[in-house]
PyMOL CGO cylinders between C-alpha atoms (Angstrom):
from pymol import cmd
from pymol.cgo import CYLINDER

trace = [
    CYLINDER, 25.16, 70.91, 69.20, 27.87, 68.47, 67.80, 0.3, 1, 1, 1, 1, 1, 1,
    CYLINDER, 27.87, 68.47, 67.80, 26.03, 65.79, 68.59, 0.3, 1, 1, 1, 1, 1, 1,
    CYLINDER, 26.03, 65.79, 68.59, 22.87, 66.96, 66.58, 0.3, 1, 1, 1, 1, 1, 1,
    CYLINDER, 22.87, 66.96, 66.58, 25.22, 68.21, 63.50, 0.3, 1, 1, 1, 1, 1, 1,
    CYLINDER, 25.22, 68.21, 63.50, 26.63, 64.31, 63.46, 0.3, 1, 1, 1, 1, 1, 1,
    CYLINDER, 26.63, 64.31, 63.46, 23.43, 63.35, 63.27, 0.3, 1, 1, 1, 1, 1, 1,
    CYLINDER, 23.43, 63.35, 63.27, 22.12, 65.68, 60.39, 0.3, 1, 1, 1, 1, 1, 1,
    CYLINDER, 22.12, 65.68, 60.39, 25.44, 64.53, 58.25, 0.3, 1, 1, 1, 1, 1, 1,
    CYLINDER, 25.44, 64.53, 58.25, 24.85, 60.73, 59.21, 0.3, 1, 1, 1, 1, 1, 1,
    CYLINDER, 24.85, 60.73, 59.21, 20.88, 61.04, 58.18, 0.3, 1, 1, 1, 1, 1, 1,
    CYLINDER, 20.88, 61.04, 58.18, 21.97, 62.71, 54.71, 0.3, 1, 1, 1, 1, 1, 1,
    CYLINDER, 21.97, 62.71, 54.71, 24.42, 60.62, 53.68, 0.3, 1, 1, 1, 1, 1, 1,
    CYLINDER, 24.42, 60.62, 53.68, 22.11, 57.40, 54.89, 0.3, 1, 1, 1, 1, 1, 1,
    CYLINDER, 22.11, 57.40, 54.89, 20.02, 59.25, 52.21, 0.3, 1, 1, 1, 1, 1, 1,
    CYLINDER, 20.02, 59.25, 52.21, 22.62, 59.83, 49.35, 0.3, 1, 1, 1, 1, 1, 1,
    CYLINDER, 22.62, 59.83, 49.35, 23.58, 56.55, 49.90, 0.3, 1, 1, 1, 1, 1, 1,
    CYLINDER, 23.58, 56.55, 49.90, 20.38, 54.72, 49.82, 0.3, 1, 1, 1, 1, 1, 1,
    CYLINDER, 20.38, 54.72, 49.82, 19.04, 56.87, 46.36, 0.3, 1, 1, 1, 1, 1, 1,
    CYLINDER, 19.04, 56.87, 46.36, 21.98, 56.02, 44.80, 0.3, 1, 1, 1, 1, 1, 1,
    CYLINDER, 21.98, 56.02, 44.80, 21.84, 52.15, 45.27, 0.3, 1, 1, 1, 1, 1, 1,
    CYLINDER, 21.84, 52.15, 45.27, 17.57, 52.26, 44.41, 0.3, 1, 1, 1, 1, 1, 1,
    CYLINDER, 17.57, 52.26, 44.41, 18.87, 53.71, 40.89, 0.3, 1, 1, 1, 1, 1, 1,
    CYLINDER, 18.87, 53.71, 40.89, 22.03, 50.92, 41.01, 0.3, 1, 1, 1, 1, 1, 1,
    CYLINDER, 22.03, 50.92, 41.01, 19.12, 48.34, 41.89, 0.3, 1, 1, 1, 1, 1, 1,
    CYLINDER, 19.12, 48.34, 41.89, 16.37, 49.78, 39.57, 0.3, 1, 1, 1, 1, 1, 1,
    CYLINDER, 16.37, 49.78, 39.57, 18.99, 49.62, 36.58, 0.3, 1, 1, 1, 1, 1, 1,
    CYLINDER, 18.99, 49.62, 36.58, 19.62, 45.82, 37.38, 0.3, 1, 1, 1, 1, 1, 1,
    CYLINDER, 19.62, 45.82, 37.38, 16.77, 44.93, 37.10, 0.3, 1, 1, 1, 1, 1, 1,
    CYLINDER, 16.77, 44.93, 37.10, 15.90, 47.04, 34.16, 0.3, 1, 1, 1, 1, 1, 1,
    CYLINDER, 15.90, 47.04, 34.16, 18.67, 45.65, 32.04, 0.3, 1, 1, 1, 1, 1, 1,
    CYLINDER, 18.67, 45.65, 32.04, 17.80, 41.84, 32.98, 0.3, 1, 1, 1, 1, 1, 1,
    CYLINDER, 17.80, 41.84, 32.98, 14.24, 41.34, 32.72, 0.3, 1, 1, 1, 1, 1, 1,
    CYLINDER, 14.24, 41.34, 32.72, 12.72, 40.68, 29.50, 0.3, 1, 1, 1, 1, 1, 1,
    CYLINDER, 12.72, 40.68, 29.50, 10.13, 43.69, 29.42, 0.3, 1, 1, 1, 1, 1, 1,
    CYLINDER, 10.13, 43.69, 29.42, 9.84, 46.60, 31.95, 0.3, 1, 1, 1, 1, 1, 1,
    CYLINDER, 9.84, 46.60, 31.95, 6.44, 49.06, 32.00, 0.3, 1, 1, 1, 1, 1, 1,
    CYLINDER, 6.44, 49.06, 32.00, 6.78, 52.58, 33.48, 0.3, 1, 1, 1, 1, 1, 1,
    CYLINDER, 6.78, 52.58, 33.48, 7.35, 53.92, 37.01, 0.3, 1, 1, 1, 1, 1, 1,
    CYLINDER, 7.35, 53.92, 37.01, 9.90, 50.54, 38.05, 0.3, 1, 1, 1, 1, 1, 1,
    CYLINDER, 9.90, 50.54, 38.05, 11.18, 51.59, 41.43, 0.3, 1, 1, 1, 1, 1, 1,
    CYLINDER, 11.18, 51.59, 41.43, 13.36, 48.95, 43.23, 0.3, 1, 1, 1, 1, 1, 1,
    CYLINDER, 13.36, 48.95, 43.23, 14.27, 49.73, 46.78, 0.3, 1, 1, 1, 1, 1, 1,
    CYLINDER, 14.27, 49.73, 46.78, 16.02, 46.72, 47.98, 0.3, 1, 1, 1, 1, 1, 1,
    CYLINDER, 16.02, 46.72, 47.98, 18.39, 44.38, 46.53, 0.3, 1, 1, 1, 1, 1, 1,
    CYLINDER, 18.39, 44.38, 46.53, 16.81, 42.59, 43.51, 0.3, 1, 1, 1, 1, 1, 1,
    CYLINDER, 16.81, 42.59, 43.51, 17.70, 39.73, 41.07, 0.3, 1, 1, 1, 1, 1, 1,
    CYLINDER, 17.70, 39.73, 41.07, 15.45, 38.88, 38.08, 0.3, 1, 1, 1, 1, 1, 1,
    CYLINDER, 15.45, 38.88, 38.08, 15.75, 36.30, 35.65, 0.3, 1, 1, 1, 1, 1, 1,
    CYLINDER, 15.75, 36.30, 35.65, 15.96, 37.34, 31.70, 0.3, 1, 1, 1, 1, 1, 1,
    CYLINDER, 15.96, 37.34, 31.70, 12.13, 35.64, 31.79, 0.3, 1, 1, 1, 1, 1, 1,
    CYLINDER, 12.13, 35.64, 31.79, 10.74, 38.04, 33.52, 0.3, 1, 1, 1, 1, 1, 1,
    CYLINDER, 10.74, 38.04, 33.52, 8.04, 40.47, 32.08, 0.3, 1, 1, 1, 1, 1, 1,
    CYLINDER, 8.04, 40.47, 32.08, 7.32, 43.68, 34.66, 0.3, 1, 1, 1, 1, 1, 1,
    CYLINDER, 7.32, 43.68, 34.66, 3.97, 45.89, 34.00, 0.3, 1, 1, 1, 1, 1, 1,
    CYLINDER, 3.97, 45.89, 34.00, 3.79, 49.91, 35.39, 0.3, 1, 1, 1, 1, 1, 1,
    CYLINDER, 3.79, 49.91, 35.39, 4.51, 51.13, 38.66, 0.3, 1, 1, 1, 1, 1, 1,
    CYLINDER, 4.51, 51.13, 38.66, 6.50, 47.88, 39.96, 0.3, 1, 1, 1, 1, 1, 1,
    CYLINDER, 6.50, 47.88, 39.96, 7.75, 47.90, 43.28, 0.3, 1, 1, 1, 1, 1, 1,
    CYLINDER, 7.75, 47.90, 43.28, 10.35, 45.89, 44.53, 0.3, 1, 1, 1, 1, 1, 1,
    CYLINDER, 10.35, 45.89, 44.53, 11.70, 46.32, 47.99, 0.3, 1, 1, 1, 1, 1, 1,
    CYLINDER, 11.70, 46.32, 47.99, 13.90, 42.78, 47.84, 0.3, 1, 1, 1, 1, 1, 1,
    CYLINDER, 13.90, 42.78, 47.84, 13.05, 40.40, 45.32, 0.3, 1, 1, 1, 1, 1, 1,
    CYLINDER, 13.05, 40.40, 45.32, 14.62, 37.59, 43.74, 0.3, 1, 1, 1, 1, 1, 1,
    CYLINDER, 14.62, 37.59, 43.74, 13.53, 35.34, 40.72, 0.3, 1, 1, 1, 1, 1, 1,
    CYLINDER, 13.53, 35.34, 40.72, 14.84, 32.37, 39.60, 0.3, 1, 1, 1, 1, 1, 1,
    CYLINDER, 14.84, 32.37, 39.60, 14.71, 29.49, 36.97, 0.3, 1, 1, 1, 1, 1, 1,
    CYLINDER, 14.71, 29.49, 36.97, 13.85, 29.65, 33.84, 0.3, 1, 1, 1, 1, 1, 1,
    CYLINDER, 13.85, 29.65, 33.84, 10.33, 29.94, 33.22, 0.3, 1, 1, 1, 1, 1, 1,
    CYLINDER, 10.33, 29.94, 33.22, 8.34, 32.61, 32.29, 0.3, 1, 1, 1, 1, 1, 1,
    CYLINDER, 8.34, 32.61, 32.29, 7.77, 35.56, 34.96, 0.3, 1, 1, 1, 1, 1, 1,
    CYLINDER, 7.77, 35.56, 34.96, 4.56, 37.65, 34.44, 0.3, 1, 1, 1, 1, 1, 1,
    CYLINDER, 4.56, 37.65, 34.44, 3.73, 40.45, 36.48, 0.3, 1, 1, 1, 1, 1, 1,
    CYLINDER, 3.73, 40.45, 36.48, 0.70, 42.77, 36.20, 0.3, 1, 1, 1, 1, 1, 1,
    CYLINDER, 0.70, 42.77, 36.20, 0.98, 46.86, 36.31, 0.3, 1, 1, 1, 1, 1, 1,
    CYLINDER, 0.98, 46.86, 36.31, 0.46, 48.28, 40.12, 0.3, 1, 1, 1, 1, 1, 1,
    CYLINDER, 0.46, 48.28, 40.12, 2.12, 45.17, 42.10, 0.3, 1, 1, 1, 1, 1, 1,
    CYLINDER, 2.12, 45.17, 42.10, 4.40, 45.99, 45.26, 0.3, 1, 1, 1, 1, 1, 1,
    CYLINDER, 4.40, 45.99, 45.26, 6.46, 43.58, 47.31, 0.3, 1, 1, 1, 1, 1, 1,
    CYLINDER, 6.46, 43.58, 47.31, 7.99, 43.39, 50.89, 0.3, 1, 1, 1, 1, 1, 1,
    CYLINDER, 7.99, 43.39, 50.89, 11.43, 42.72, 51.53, 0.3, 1, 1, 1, 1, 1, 1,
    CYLINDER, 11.43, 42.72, 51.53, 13.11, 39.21, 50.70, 0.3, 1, 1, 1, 1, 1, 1,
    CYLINDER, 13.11, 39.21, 50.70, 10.50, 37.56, 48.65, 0.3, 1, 1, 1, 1, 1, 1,
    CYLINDER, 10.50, 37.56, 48.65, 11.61, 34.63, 46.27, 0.3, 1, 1, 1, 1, 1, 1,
    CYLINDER, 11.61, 34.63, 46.27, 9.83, 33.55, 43.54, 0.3, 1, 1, 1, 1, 1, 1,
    CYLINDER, 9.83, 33.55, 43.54, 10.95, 29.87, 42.11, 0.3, 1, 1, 1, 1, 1, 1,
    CYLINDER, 10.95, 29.87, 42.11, 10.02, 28.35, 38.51, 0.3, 1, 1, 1, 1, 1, 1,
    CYLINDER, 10.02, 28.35, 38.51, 12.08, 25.35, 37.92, 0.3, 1, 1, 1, 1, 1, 1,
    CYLINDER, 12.08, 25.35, 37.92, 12.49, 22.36, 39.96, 0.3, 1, 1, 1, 1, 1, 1,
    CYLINDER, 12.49, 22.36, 39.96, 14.62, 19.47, 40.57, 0.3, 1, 1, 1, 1, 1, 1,
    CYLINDER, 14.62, 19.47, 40.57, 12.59, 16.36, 38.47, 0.3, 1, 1, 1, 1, 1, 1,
    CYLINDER, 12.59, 16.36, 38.47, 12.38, 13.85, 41.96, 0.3, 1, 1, 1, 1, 1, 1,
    CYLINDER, 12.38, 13.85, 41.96, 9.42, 11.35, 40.39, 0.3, 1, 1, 1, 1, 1, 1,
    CYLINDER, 9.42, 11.35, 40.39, 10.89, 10.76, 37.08, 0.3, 1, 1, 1, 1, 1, 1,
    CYLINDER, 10.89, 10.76, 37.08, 14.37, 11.14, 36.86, 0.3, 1, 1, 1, 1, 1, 1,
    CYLINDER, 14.37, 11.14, 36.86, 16.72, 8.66, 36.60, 0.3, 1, 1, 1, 1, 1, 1,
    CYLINDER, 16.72, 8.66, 36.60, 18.46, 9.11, 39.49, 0.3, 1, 1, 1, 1, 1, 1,
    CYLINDER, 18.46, 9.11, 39.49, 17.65, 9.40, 43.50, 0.3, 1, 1, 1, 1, 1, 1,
    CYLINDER, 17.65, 9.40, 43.50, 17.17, 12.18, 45.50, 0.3, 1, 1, 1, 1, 1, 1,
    CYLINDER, 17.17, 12.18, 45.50, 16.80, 13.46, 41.73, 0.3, 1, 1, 1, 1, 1, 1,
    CYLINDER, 16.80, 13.46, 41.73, 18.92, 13.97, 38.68, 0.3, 1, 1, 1, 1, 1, 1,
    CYLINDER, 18.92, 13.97, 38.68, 19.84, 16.41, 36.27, 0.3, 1, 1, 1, 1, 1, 1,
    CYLINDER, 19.84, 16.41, 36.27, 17.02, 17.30, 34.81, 0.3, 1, 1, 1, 1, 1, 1,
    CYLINDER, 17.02, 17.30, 34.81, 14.32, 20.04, 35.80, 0.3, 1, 1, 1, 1, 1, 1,
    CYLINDER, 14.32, 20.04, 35.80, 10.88, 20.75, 35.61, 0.3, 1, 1, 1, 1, 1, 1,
    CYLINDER, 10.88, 20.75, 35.61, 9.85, 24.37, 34.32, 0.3, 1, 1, 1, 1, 1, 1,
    CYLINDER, 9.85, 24.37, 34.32, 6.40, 26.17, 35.46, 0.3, 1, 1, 1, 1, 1, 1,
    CYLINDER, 6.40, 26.17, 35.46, 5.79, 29.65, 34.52, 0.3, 1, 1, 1, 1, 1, 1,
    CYLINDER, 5.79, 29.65, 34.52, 4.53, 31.98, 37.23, 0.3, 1, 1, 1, 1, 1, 1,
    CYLINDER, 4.53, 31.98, 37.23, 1.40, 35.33, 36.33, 0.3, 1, 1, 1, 1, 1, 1,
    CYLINDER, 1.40, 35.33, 36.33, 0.50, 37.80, 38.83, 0.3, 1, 1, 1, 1, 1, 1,
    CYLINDER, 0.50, 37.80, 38.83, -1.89, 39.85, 37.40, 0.3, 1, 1, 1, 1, 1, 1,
    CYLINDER, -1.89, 39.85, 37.40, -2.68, 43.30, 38.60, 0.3, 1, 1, 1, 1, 1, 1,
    CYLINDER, -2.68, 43.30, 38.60, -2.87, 45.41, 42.02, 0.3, 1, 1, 1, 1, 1, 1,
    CYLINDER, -2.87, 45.41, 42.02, -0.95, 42.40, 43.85, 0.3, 1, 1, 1, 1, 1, 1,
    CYLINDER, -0.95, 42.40, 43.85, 0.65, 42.91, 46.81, 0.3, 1, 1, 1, 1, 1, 1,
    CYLINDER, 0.65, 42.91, 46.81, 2.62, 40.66, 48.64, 0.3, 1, 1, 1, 1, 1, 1,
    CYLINDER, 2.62, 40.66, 48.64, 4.09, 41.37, 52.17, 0.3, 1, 1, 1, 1, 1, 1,
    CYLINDER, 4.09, 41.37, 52.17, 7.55, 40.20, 53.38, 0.3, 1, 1, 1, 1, 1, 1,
    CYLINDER, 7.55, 40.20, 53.38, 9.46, 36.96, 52.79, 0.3, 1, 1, 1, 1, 1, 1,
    CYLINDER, 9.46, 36.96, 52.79, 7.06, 35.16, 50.69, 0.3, 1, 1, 1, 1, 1, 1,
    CYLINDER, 7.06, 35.16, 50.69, 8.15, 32.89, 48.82, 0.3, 1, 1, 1, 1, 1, 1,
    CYLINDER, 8.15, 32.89, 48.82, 6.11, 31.87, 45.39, 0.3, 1, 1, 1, 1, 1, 1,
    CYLINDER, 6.11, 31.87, 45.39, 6.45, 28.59, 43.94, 0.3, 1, 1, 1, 1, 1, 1,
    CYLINDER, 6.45, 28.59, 43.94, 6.39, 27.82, 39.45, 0.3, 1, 1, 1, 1, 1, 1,
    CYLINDER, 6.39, 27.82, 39.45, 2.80, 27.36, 37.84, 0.3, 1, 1, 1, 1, 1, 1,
    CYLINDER, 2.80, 27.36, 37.84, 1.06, 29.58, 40.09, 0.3, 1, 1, 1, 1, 1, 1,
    CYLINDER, 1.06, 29.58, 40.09, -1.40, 32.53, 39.11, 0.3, 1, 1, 1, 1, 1, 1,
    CYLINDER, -1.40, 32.53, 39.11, -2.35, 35.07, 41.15, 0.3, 1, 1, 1, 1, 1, 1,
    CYLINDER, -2.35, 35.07, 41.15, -5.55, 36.79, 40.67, 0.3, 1, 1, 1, 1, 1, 1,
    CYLINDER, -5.55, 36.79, 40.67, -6.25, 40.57, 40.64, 0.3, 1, 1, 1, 1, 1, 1,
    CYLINDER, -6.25, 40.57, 40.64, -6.22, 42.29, 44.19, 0.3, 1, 1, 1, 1, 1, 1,
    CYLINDER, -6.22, 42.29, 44.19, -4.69, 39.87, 46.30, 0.3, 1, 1, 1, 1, 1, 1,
    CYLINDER, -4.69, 39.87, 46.30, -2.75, 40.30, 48.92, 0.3, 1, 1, 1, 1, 1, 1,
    CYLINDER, -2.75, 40.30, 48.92, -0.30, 37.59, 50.33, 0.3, 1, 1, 1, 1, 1, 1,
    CYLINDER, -0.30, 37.59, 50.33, -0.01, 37.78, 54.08, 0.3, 1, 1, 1, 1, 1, 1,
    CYLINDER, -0.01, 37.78, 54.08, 4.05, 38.27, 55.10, 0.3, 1, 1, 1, 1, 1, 1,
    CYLINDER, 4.05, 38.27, 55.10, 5.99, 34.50, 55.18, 0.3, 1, 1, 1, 1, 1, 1,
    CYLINDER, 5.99, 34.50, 55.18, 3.38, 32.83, 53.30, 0.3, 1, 1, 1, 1, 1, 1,
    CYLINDER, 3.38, 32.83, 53.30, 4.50, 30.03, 50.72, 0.3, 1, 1, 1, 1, 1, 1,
    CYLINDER, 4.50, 30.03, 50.72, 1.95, 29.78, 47.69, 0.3, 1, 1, 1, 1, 1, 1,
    CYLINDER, 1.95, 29.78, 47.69, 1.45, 26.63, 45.99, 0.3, 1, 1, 1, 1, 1, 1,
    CYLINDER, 1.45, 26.63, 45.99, -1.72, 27.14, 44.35, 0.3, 1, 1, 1, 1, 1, 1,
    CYLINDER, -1.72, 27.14, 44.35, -3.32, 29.74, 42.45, 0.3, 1, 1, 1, 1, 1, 1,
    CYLINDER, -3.32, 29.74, 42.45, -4.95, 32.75, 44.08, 0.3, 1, 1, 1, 1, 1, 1,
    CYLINDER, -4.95, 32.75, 44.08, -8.48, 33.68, 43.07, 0.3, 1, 1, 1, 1, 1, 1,
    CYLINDER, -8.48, 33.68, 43.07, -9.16, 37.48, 42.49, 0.3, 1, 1, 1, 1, 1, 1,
    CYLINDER, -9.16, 37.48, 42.49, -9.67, 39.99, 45.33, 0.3, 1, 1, 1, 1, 1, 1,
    CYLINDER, -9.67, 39.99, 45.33, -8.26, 37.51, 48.16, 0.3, 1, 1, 1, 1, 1, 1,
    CYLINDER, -8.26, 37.51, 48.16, -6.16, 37.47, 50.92, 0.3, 1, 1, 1, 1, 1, 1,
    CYLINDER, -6.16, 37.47, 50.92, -4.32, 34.38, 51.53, 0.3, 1, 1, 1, 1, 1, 1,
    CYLINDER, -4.32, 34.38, 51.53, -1.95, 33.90, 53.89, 0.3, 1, 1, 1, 1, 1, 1,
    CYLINDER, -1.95, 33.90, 53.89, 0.06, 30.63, 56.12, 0.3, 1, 1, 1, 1, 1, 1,
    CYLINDER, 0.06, 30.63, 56.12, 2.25, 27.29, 54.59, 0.3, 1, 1, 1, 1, 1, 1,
    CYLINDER, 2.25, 27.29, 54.59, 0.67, 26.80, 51.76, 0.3, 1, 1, 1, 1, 1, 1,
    CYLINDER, 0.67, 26.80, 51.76, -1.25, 29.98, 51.70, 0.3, 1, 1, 1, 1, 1, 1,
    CYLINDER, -1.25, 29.98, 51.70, -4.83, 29.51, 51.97, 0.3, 1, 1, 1, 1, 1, 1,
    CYLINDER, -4.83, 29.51, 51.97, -7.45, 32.33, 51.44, 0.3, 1, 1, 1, 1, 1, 1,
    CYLINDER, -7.45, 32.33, 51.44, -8.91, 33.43, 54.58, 0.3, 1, 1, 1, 1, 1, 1,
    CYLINDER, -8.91, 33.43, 54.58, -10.34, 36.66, 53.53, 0.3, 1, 1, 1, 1, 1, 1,
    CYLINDER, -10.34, 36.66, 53.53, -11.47, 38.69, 50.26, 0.3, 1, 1, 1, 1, 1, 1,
    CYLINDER, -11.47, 38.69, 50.26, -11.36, 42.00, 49.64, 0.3, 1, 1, 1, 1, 1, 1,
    CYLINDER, -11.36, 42.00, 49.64, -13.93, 44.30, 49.45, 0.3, 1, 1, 1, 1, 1, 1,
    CYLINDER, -13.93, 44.30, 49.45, -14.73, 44.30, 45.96, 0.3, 1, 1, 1, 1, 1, 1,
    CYLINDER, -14.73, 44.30, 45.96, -16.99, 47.51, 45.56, 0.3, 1, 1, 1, 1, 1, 1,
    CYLINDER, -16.99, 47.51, 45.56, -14.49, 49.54, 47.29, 0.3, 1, 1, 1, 1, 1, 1,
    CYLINDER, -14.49, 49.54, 47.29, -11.38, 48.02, 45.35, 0.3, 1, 1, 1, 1, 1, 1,
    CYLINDER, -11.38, 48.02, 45.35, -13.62, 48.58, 42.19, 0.3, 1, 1, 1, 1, 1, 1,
    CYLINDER, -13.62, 48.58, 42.19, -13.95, 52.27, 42.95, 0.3, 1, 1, 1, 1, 1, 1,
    CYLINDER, -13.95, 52.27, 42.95, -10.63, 53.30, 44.07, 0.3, 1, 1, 1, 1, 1, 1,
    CYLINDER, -10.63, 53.30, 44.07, -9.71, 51.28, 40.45, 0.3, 1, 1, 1, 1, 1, 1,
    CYLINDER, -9.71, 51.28, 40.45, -12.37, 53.19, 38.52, 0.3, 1, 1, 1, 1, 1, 1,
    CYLINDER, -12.37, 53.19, 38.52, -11.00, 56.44, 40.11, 0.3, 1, 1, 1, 1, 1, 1,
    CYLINDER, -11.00, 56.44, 40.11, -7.29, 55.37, 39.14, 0.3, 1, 1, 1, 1, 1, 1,
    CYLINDER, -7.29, 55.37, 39.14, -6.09, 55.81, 42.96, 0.3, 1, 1, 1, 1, 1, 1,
    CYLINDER, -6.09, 55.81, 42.96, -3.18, 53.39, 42.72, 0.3, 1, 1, 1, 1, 1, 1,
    CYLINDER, -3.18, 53.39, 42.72, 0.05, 53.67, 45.43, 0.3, 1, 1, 1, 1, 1, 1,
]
cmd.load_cgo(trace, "trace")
């Protein structure tokens, strides 16, 4: 019986605990990002820059954003745990200066809507990502993602699409997570 009461308290407070820091983590973000839509809900650890423009019903479950270019991302987009977006870059080809020097290179990043991107991906500056993907766990994208795909591996390379009359009428019915 003891056993099962320490169990009840350590479950609740596990619980208190981990609703307080998603409202700690949700107000970080809230206060640094340039624009934040409805429905934010961060559940992990999160850094943003203050470039960083968040649609409705964002969720971040560990996230982290840096550099200074522009962030966009589209209303209904959900992330895994530990997933790094990067949009500035040491300048190695032109710089005056070896490995590189103190200059950097700036690329914006746009995910439009309904993405979803699984765990430790990482997502590199002057990439778009279409409508409806979905970026397979410990993927690196390089490249732009066309609508609807699944893309996956280092770089990420489509290796499936969606199917786009379903996706069409779950969006048509408003059915999003």
């Amino acid at each position: 019986m003891i056993k099962m009461v320490g169990k009840i308290l350590w479950f609740l407070k596990n619980r208190i605990i981990n609703k307080f820091l998603h409202r700690v983590y949700t107000l970080l973000v809230n206060r640094k990002a340039k624009e934040v839509g409805a429905e934010l809900k961060v559940n992990g650890f999160s850094r943003v820059s203050a470039n960083t423009w968040l649609g409705n019903n964002i969720n971040f479950n560990g996230m982290e954003i840096r550099g200074n270019g522009k962030v966009v991302i589209g209303d209904n987009f959900h992330s895994g745990t530990d997933c790094l977006m990067l949009t500035e870059y040491h300048n190695y080809d032109n710089g005056g200066a070896i490995p590189y020097d103190d200059t950097t290179i700036i690329k914006d990043i746009i995910i439009e809507e309904n993405v979803w991107i699984g765990s430790r991906v990482i997502i590199l500056g002057g990439v778009t990502i279409g409508e409806g993907a979905i970026i397979q766990a410990g993927s690196v994208v390089t490249k732009n993602v066309p609508k609807y795909s699944i893309v996956g591996g280092h770089p990420a390379m489509v290796f499936k699409t969606r199917d786009i009359k379903h996706y069409e009428n779950l969006k048509a019915m408003q059915k999003f997570h």
